[in-house]
Residue frames as a rotation matrix with the C-alpha (Angstrom) as fourth column:
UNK 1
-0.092 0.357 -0.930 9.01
-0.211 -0.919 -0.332 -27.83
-0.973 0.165 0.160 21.24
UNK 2
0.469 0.369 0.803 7.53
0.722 0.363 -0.589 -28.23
-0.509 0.856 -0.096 17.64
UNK 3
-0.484 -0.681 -0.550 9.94
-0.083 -0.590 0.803 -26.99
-0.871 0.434 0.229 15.09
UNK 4
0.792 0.463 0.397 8.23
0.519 -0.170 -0.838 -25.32
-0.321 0.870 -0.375 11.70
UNK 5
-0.290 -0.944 -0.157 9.32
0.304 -0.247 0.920 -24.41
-0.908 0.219 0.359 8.75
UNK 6
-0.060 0.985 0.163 8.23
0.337 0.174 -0.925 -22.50
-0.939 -0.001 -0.343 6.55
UNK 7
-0.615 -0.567 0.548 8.23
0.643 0.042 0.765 -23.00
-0.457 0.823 0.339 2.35
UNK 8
0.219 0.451 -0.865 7.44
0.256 -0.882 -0.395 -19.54
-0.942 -0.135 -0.309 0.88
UNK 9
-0.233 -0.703 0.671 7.70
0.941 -0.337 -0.026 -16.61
0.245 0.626 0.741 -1.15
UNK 10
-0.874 -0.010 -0.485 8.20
0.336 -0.734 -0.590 -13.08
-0.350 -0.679 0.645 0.01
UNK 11
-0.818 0.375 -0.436 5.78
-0.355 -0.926 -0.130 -11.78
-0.452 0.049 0.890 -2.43
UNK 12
-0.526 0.769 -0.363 2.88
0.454 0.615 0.644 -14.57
0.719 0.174 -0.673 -2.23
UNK 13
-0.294 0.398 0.869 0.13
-0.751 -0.658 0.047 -12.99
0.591 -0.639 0.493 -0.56
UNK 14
0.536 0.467 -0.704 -1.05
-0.150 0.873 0.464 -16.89
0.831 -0.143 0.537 0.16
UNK 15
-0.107 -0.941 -0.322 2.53
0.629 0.187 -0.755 -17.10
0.770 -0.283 0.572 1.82
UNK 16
-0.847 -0.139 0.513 2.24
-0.281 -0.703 -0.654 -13.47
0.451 -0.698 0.556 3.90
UNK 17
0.438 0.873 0.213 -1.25
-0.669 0.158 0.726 -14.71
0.600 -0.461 0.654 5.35
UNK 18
0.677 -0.008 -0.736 0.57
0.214 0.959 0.187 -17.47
0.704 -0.284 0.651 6.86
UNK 19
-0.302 -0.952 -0.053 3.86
0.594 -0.144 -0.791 -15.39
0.745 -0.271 0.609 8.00
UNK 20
-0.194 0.444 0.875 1.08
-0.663 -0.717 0.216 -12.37
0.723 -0.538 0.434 9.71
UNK 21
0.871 0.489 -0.059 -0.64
-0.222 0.497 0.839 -15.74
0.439 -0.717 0.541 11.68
UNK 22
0.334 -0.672 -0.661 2.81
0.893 0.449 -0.006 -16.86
0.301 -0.589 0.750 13.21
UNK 23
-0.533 -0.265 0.804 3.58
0.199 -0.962 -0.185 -13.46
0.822 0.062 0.566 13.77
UNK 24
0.166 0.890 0.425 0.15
-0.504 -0.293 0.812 -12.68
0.847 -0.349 0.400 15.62
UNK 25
0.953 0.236 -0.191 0.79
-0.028 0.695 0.718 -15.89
0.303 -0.679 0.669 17.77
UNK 26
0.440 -0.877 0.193 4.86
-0.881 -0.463 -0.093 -15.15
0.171 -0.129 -0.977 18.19
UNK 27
0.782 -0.416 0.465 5.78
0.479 0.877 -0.021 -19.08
-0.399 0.239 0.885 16.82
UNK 28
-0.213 -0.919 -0.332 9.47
-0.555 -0.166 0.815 -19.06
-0.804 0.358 -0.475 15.71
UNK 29
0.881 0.356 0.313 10.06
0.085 0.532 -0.843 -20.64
-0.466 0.769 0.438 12.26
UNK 30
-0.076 -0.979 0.187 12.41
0.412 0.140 0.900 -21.29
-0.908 0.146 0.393 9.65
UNK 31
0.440 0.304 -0.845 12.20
-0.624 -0.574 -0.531 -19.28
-0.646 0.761 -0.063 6.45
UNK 32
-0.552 -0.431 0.714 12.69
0.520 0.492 0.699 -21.30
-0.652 0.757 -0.048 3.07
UNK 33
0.129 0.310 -0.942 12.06
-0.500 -0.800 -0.331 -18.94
-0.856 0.514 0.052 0.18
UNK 34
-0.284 0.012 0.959 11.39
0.535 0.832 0.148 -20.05
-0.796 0.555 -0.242 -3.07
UNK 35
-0.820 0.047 -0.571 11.64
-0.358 -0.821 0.446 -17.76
-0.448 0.570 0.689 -6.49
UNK 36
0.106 0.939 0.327 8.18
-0.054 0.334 -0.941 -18.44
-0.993 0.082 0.086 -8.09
UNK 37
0.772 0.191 -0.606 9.15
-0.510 -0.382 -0.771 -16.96
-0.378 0.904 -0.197 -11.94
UNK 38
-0.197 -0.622 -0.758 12.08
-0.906 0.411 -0.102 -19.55
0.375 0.666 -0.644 -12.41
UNK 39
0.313 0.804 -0.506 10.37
-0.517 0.591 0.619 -22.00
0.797 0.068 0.600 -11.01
UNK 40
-0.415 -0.886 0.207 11.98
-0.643 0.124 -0.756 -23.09
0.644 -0.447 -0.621 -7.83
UNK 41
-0.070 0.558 0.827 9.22
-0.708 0.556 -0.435 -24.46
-0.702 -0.616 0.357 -6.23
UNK 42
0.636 0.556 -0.535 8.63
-0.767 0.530 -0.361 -27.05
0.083 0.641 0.763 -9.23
UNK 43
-0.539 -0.761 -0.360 11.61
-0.689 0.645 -0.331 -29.54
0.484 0.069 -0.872 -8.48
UNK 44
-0.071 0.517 -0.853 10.89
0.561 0.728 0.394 -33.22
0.825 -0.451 -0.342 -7.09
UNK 45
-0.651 -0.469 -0.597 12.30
0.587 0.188 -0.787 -32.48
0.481 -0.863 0.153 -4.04
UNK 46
-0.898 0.425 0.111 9.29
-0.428 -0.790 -0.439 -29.62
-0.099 -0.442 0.892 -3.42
UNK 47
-0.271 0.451 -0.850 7.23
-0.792 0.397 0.463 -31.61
0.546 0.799 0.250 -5.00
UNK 48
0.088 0.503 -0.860 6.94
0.357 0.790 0.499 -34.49
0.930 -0.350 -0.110 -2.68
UNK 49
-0.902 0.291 -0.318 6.19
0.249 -0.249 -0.936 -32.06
-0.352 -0.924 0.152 0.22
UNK 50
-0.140 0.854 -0.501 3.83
-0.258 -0.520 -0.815 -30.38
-0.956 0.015 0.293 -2.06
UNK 51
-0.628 -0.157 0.762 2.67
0.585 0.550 0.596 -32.35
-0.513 0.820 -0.254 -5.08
UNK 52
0.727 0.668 -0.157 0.79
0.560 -0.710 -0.426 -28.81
-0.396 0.222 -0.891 -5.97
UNK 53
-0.426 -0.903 -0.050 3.73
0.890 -0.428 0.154 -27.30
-0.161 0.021 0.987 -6.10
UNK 54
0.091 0.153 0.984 2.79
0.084 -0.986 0.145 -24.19
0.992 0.070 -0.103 -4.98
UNK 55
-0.942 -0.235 -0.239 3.19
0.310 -0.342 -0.887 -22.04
0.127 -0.910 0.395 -1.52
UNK 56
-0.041 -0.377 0.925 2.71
-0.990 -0.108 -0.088 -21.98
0.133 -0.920 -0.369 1.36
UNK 57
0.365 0.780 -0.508 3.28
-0.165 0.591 0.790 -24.75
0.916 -0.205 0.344 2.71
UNK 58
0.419 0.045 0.907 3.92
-0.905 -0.058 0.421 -25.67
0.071 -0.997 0.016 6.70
UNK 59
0.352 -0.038 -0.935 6.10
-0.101 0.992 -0.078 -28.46
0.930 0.122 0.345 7.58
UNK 60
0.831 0.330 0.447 6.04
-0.511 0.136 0.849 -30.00
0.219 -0.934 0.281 11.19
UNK 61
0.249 -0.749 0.614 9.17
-0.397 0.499 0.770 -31.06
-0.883 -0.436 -0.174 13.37
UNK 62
-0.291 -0.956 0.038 10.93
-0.856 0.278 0.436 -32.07
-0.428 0.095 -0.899 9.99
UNK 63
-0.896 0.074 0.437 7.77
-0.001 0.986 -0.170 -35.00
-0.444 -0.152 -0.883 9.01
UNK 64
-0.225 0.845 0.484 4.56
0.866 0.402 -0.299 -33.88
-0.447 0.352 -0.822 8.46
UNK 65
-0.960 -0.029 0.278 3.25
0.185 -0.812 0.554 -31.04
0.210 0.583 0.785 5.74
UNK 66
-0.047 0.970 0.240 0.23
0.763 0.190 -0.618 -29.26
-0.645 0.154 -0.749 5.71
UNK 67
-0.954 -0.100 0.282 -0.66
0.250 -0.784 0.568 -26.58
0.164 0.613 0.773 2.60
UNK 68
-0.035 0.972 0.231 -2.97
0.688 -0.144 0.711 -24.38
0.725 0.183 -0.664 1.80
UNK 69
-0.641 -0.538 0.548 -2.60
-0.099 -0.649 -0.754 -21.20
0.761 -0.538 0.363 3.26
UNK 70
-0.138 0.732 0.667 -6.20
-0.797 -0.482 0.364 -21.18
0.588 -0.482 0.650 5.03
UNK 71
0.647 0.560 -0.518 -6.05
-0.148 0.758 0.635 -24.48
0.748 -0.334 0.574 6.29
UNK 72
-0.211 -0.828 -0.520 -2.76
0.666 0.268 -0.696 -23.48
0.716 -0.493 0.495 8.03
UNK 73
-0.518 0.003 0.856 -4.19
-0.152 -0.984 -0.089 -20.95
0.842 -0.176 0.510 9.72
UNK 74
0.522 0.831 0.191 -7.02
-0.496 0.114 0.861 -22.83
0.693 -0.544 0.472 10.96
UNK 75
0.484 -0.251 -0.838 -4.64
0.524 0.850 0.048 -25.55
0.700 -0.463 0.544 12.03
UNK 76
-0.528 -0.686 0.501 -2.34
0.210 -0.677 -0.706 -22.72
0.823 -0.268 0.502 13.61
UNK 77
-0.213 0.670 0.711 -5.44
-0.641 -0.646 0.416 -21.61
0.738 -0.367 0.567 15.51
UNK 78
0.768 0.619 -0.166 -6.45
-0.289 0.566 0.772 -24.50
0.572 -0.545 0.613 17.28
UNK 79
0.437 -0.297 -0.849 -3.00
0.643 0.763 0.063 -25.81
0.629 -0.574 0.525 18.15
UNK 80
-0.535 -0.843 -0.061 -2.05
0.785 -0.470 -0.403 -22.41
0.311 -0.264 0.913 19.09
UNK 81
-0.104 0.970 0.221 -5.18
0.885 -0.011 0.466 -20.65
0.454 0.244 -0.857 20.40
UNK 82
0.890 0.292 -0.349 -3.71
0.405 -0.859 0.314 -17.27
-0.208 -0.421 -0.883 21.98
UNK 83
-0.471 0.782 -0.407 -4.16
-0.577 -0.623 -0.529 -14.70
-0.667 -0.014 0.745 20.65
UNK 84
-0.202 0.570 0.796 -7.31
0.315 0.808 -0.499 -16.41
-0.927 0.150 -0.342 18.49
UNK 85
-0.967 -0.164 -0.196 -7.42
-0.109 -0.429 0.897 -15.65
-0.231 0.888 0.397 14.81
UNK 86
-0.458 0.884 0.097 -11.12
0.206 -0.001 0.979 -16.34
0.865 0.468 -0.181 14.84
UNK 87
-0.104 0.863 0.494 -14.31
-0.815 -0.359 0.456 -14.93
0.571 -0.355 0.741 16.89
UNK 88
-0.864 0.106 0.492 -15.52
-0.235 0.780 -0.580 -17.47
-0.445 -0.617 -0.649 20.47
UNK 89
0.349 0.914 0.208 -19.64
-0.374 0.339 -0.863 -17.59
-0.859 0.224 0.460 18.98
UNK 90
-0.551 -0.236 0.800 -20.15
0.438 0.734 0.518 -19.78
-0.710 0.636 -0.301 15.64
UNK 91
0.744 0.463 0.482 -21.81
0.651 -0.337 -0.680 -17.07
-0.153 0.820 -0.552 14.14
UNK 92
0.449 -0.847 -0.283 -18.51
-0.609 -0.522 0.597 -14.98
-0.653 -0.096 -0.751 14.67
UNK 93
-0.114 -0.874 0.473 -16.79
-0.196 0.486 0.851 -17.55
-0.974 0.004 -0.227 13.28
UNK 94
-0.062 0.147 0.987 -18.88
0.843 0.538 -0.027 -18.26
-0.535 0.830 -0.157 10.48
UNK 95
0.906 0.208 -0.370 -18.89
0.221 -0.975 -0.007 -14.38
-0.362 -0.076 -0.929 9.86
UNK 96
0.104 -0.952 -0.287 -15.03
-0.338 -0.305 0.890 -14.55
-0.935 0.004 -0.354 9.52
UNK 97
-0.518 -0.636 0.572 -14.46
0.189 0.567 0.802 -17.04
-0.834 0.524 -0.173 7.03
UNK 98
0.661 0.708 0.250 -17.38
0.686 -0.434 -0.584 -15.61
-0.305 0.557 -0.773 5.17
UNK 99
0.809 -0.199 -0.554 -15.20
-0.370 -0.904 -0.215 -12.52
-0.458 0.379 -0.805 4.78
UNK 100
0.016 -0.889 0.457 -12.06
-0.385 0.417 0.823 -14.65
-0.923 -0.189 -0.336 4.00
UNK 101
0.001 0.333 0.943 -13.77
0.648 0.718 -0.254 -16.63
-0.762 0.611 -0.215 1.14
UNK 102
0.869 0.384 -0.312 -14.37
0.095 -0.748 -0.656 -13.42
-0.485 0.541 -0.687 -0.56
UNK 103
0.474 -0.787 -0.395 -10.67
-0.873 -0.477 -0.096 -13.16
-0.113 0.391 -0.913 -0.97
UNK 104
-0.325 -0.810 0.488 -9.47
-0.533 0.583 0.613 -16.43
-0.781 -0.061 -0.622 -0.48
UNK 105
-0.342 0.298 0.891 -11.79
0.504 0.859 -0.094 -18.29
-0.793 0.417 -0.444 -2.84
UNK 106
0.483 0.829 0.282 -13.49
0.710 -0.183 -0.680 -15.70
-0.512 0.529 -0.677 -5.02
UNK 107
0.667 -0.681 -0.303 -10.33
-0.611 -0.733 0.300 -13.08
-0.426 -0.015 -0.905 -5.46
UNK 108
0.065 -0.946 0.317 -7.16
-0.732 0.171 0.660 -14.63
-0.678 -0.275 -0.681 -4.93
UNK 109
0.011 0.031 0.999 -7.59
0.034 0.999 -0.031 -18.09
-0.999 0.034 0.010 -7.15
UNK 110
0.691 0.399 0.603 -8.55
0.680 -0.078 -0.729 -16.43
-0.244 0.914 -0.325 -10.32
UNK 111
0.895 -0.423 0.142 -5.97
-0.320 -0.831 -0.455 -13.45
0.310 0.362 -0.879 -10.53
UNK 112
0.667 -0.671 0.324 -2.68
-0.497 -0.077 0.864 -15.27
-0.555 -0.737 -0.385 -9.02
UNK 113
-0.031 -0.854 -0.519 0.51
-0.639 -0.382 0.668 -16.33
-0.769 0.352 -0.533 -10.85
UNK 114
-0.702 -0.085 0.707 -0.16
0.320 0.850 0.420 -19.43
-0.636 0.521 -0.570 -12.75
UNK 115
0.285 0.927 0.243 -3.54
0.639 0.005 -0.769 -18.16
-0.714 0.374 -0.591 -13.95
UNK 116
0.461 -0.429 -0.777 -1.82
-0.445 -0.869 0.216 -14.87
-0.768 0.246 -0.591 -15.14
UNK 117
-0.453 -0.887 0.093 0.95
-0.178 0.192 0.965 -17.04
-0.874 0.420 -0.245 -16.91
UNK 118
-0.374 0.472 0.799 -1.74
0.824 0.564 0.053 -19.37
-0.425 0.678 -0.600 -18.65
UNK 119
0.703 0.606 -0.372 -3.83
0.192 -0.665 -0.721 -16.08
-0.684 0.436 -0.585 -20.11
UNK 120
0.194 -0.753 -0.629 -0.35
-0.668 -0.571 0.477 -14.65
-0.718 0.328 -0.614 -21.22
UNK 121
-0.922 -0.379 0.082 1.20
-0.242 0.727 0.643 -18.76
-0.303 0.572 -0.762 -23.05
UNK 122
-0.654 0.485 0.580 -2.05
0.610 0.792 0.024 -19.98
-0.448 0.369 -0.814 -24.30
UNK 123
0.634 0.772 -0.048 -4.51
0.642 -0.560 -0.524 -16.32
-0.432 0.301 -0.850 -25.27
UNK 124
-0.196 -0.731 0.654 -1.58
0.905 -0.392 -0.167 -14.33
0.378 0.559 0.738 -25.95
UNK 125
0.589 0.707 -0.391 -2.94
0.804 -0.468 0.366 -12.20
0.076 -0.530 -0.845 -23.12
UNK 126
0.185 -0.630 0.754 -0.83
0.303 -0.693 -0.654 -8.88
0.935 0.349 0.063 -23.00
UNK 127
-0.780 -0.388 -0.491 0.56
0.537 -0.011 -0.844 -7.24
0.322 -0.922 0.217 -19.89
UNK 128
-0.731 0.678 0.072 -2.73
-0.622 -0.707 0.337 -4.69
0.279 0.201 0.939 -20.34
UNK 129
-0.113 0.895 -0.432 -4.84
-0.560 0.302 0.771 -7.32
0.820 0.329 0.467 -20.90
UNK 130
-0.560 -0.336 -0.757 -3.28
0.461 0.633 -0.622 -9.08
0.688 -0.697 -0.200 -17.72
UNK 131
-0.963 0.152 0.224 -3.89
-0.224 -0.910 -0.348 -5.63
0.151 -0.385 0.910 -15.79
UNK 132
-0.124 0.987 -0.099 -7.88
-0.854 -0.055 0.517 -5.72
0.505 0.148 0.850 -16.70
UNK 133
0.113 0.216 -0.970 -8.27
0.149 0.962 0.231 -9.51
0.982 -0.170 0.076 -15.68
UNK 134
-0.725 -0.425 -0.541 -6.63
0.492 0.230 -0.840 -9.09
0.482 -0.875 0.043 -12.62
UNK 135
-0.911 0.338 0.237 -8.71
-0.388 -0.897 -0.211 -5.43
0.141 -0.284 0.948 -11.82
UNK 136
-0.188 0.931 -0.313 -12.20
-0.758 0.065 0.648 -6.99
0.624 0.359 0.694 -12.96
UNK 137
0.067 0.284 -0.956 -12.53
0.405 0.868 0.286 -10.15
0.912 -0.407 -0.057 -10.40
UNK 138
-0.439 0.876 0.198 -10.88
0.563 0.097 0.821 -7.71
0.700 0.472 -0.536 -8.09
UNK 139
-0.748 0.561 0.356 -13.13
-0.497 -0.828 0.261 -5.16
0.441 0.018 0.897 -8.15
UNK 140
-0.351 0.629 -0.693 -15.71
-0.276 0.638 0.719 -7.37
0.895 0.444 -0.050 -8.01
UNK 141
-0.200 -0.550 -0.811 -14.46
0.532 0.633 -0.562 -8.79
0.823 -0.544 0.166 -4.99
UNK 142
-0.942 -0.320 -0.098 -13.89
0.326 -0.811 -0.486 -5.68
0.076 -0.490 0.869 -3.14
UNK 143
-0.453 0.820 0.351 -17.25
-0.225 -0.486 0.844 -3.96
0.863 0.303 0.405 -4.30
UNK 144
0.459 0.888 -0.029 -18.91
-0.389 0.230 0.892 -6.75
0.799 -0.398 0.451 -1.67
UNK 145
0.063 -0.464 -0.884 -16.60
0.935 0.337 -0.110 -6.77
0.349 -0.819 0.455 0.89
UNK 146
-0.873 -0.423 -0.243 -16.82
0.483 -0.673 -0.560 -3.46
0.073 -0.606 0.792 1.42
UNK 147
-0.153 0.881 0.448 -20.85
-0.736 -0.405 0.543 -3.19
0.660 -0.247 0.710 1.40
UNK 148
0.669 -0.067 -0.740 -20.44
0.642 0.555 0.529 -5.96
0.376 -0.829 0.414 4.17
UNK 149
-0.300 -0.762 -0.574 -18.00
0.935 -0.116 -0.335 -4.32
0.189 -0.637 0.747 6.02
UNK 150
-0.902 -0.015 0.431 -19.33
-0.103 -0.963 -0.250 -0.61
0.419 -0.270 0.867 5.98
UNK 151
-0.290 0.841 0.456 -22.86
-0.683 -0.516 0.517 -2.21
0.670 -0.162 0.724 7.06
UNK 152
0.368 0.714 -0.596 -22.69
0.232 0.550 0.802 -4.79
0.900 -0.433 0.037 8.97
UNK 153
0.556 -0.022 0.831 -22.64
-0.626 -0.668 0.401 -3.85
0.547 -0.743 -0.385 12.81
UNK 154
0.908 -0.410 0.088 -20.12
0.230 0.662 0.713 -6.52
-0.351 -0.627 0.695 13.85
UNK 155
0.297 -0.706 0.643 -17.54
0.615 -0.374 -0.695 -4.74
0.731 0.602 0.323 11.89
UNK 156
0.385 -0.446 -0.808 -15.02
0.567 -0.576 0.589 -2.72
-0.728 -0.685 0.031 14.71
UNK 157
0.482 -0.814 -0.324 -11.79
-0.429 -0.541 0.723 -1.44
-0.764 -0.210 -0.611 13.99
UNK 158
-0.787 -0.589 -0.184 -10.56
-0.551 0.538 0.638 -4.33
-0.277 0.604 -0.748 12.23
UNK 159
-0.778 0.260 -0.571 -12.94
-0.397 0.500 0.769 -6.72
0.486 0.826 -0.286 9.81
UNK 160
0.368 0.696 -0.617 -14.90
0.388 0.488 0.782 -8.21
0.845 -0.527 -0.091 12.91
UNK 161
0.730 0.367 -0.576 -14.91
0.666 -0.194 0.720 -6.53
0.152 -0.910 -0.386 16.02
UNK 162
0.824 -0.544 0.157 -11.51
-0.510 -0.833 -0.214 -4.51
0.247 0.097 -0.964 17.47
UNK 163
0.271 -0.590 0.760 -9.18
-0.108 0.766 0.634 -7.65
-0.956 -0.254 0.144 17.46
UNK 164
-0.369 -0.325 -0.871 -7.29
-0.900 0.360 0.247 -8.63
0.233 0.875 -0.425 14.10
UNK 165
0.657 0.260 0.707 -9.09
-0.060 0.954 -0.295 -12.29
-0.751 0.152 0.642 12.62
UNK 166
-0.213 -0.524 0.825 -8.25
0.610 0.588 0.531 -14.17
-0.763 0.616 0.195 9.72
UNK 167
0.702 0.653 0.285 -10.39
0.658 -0.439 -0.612 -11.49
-0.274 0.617 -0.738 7.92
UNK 168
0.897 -0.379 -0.225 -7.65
-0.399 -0.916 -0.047 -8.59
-0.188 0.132 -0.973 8.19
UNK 169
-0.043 -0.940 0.339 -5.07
-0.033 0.340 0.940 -11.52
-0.999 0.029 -0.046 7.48
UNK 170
-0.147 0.137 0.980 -6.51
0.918 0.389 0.083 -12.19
-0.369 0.911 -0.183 3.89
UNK 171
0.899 0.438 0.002 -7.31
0.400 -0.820 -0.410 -8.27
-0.178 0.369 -0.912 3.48
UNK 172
0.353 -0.922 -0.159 -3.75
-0.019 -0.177 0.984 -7.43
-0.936 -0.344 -0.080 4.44
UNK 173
-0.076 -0.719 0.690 -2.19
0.196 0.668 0.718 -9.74
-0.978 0.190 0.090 1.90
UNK 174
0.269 0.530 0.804 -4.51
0.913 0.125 -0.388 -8.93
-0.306 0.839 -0.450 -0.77
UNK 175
0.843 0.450 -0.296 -3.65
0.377 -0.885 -0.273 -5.24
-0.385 0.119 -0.915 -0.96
UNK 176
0.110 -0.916 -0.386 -0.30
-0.174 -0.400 0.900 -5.87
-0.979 -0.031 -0.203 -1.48
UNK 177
-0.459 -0.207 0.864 -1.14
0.821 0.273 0.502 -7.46
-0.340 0.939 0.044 -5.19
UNK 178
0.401 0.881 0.250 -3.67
0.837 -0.241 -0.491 -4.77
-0.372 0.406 -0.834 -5.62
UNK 179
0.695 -0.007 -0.719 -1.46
-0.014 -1.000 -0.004 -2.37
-0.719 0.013 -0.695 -5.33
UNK 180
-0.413 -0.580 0.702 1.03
0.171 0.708 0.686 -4.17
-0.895 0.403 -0.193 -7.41
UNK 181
-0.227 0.578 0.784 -1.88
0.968 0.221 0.118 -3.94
-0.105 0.786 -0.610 -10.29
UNK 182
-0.983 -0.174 0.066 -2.83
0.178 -0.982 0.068 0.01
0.053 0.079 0.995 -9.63
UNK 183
-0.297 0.950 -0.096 -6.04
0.823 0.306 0.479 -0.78
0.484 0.063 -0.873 -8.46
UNK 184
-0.542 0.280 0.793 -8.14
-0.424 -0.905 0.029 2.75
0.725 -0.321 0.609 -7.13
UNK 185
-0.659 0.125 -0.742 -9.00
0.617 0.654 -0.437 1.45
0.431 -0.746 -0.508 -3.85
UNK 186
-0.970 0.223 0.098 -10.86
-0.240 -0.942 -0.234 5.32
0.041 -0.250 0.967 -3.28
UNK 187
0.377 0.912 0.163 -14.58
-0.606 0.110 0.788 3.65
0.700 -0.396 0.594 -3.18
UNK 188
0.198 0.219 -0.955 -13.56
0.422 0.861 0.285 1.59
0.885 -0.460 0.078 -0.33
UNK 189
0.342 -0.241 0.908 -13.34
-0.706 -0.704 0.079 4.09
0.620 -0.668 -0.411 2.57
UNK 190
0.923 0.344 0.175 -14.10
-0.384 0.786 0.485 0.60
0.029 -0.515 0.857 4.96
UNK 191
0.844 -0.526 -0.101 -11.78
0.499 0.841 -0.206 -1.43
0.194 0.123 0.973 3.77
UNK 192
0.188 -0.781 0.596 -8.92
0.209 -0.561 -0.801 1.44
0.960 0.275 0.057 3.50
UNK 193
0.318 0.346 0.883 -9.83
-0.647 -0.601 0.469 2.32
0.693 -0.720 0.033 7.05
UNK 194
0.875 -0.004 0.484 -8.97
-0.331 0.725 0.604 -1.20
-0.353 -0.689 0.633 8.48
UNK 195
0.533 -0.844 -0.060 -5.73
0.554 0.401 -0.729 -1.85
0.640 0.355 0.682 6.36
UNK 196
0.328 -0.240 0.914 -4.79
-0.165 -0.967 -0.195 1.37
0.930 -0.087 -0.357 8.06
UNK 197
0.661 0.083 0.746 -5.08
-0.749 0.018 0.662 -0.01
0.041 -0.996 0.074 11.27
UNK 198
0.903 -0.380 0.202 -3.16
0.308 0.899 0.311 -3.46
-0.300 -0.218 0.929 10.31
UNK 199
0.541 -0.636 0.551 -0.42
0.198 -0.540 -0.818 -1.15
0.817 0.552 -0.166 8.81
UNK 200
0.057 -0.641 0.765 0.53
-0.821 -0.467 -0.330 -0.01
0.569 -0.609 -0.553 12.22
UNK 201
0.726 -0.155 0.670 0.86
-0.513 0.527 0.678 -3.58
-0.458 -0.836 0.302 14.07
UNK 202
-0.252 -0.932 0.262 4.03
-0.746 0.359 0.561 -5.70
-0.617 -0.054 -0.785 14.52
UNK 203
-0.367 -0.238 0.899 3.12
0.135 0.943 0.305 -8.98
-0.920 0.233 -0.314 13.24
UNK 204
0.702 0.645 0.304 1.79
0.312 0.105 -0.944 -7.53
-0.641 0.757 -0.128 10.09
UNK 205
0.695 -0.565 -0.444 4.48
-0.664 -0.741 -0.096 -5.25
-0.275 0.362 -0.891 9.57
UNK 206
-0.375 -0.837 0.398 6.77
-0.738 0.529 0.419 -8.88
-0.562 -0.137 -0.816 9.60
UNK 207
-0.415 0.052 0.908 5.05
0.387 0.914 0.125 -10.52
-0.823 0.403 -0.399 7.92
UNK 208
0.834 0.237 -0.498 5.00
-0.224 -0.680 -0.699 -7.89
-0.504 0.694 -0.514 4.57
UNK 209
0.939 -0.141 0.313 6.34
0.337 0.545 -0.767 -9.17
-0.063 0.826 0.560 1.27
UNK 210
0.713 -0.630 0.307 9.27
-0.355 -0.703 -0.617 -6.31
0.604 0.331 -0.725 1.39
UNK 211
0.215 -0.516 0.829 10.46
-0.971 -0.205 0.124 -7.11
0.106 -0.831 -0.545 4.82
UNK 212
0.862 -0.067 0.502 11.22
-0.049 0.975 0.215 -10.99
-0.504 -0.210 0.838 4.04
UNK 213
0.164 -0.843 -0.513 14.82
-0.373 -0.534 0.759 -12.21
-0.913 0.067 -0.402 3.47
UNK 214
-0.471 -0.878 0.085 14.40
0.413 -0.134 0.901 -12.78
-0.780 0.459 0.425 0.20
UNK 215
0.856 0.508 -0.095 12.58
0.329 -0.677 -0.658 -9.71
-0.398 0.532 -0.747 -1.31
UNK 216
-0.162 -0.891 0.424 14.82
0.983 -0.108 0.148 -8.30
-0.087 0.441 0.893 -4.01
């Protein structure tokens, strides 16, 4: 049996995308938590799993690493293919990660802790001025994920059809910074409508920043 383990932090959303997919697929693991604001991930010793130093990352029987939250997922998917975190057609699929990108690449990268720090040690960026940055990318973000989602007719219940994908894993996660920031989330009916639904399943509910063991 393939023993993971997995180097975190309760209240990375990168991190909960990764904890919802083992959830979803009902993979034991090991929790290793890692404070982010005294740096805990930055030692060697994290370091030469992850020479990013940064979370998530996924390490195999004890040997091999992989980071990157999305690329664990994918890998998750394939070696672990039920339930499927992605659509069976390749326009399904390409349909998912479309919505994913929105947050994983166009969201998430620009507004997440390091960026935040650098605005603050190098612009002299206030906690306000943090606030706005964070809100403005996103808004942005949101704005066109939720005129895709309220029109396009592969939209279900949940981001793509009436199954949870990777789509409602990266929405999930994201809402927990948004709210975090005091974003007004009231023009997204769509989007509010499907969190709603991942709110009430198990493997989301476990795999929420609060409910990890070390949220303070």
């Amino acid at each position: 049996m393939v023993k993971y383990t997995l180097h975190n932090y309760f209240r990375s959303t990168t991190s909960a995308r990764v904890r919802i997919a083992l959830a979803i697929k009902g993979i034991d693991y090991n929790y290793k938590g890692y404070a982010l604001l005294p740096g805990e991930h930055k030692p060697k010793a994290y370091l030469n799993l992850n020479p990013q130093g940064l979370v998530p990352s996924l390490e195999i029987d004890g040997k091999t690493i992989i980071t990157q939250s999305m690329a664990i997922l994918e890998y998750l998917d394939e070696v672990h293919p039920s339930p499927p975190l992605l659509p069976t057609s390749a326009l399904g699929r390409a349909r998912v990660r479309s919505l994913c990108q929105i947050i994983s690449t166009d969201i998430h990268p620009i507004n997440n802790l390091r960026i935040l720090q650098y605005l603050e040690n190098n612009f002299e960026a206030s906690a306000d001025d943090k606030k706005a940055w964070y809100l403005n990318w996103a808004h942005a973000g949101f704005e066109a994920l939720e005129t895709r989602l309220a029109n396009e007719p592969e939209t279900g219940k949940f981001c793509h059809g009436n199954t949870p994908t990777m789509a409602d894993i990266c929405l999930y996660a994201q809402m927990f910074n948004n709210t975090r920031f005091g974003m007004d989330m009231r023009a997204y009916s769509t989007i509010i409508r499907i969190h709603k639904h991942c709110e009430n399943l198990e493997a989301f509910i476990a795999g929420a920043p609060l409910n990890q063991p070390d949220a303070k």
